[in-house]
Steps between C-alpha positions, in 0.01 A plus 500: 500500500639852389568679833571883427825651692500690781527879468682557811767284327582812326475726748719627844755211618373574830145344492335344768428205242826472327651460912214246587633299206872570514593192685338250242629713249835458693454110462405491129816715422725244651301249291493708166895587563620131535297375205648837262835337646429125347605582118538173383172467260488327149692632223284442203698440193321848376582841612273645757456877560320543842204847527477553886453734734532547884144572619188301493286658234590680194734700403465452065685194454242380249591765244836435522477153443355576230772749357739201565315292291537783227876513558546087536357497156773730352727271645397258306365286758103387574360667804345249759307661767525287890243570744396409824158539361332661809141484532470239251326152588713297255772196682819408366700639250255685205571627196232751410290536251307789441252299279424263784579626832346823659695739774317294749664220395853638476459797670472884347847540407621194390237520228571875429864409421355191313358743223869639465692155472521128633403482872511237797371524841663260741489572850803251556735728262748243384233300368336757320886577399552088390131589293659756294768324466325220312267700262762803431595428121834686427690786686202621788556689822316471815389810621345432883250740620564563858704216696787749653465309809400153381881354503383151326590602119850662474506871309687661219422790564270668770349810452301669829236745432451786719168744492630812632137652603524218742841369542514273773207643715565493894845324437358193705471128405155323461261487646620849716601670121501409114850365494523111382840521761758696623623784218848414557444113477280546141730731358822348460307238231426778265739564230266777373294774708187636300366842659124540320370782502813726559498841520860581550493831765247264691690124472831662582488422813370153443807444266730552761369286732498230254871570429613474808328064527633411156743585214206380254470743228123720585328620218203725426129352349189630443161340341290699275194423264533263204338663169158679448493596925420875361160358441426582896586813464203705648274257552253383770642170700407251751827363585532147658843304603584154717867572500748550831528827400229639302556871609744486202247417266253741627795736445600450159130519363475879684902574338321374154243812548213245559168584726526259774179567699539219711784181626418184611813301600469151624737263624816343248364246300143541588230263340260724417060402605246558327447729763807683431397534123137608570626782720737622255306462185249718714760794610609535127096488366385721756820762426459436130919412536703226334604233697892482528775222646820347469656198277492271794192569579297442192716195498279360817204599353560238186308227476251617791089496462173719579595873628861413460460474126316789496786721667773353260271612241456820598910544634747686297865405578791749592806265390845638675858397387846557636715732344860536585727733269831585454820443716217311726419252193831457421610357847220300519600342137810436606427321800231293279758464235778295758246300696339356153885449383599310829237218404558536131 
């Protein structure tokens, strides 16, 4: 069950909650740290580029899976996406297939990144690494989505993503903050730091934090509107999101010059009711607005019946990508560029 975050996580270090839970949190650090510790996973016979971050929740590692997909390809190599699959109700090692399974089969992003290229959702990941293995024809790459901290599949290359609205919130471990485990502990696996959303006066001081834990090259990210996103320009929305962090969404739509005359976030990977659908179909007849979400989200509402149809129906889509430019690009291609050549 989708269990939205708590917002105190990203508030003062100091709360009475985030203290109440410190010493669990103080026992599931020294648990996360010795497991980060045990690097001896399976090295698949096919290079594997690791999309983490930190934190529970997002922080845009889906978009820039996707740009390494983009980039794997120009290395002449086929992208295969790795996934936990969460939310999904599928066993085993899967390989998806858009034609057949639905997100609630292989959960929402598994089957977003399935429209993009080859996909498997395994929860045990060397098995789901042994699966590609077996159906890859020629040069491939695996490209895992999320799995910094999962030590059972050995990395190429690990790239950390870091959302610098809400970097590491209270600076705690769960369940007192949003961290996975200690900072220090998490960040010496990352051969690449990803700050999204930088805005350099503001993520100065971030950088230098970040310096001072690793010697991993930090570069800058943003995500922005794939093609035709002028088409909300001016006009009257009822936004809708089940993402960790769906502020960003609501965000981007009001940046794009759209209307939004009213949010409804729910929690990540929310299966959305009937109920759900008749209330929103409602606020968007009754404000004579257009219905608006995200990717993953229209994902989830594949293959769904009665009001649920209806609200897919009546849903436009505001597709986001990753863009990285420049020096930025280039260090990132370079990194891509050794890890592919060390399992050439």
């Amino acid at each position: 069950m989708p269990v939205r975050e708590p917002e105190w996580w990203y508030g003062a270090e100091s709360s009475w909650q985030a203290a109440l839970l410190a010493p669990v949190a103080a026992v599931v650090g020294r648990i996360a740290s010795a497991r980060l510790r045990d690097q001896n996973g399976y090295r698949s016979r096919l290079p594997v580029i690791c999309v983490g971050n930190f934190t529970a929740g997002g922080s845009g590692k889906t978009p820039l899976a996707l740009l390494l997909a983009k980039l794997v390809k120009e290395e002449g190599r086929a992208p295969w996406f790795l996934s936990r699959g969460y939310g999904g109700s599928a066993s085993g090692a899967v390989l998806v297939d858009p034609t057949r399974h639905a997100a609630a089969d292989v959960g929402d992003e598994p089957f977003l990144l399935a429209a993009h290229a080859s996909a498997v959702v395994s929860r045990d990941r060397r098995k789901g690494a042994e699966l590609i293995e077996q159906n890859a024809t020629g040069p491939a790459a695996i490209i895992m989505d999320d799995g910094l901290q999962n030590p059972t599949l050995a990395k190429d290359l690990t790239i950390a993503v870091v959302d610098c609205a809400r970097r590491f919130g209270n600076g705690r471990v769960i369940p007192a903050g949003p961290l996975r485990a200690p900072l220090a502990e998490q960040i010496r696996l990352a051969n690449l730091i990803v700050l999204n959303g930088e805005v350099r006066s503001a993520a100065s001081d971030l950088r230098v934090k970040l310096s001072r834990l690793t010697s991993a090259p930090i570069i800058s990210a943003s995500v922005r509107p794939t093609a035709n996103a002028d088409r909300f320009r001016s006009r009257k929305v009822i936004a809708y999101a089940g993402i960790a962090n769906p502020g960003r969404f609501f965000s981007l739509l009001e940046t794009l010059g759209a209307v939004v005359l009213s949010r409804h976030a729910f929690a990540d990977h929310h299966p959305f009711s009937d109920h759900d659908a008749r209330m929103l179909l409602e606020a968007a007849q009754g404000a004579n607005a257009e219905l608006i979400t995200t990717e993953k989200d229209f994902a989830r509402l594949a293959s769904a019946s009665g009001a649920v149809t209806e609200l897919r129906a009546a849903s436009s889509v505001l597709a986001i990508e990753a863009a990285i430019d420049g020096e930025n690009l280039q260090t990132l291609k370079a990194l891509l560029h050794a890890a592919l050549s060390r399992q050439s």
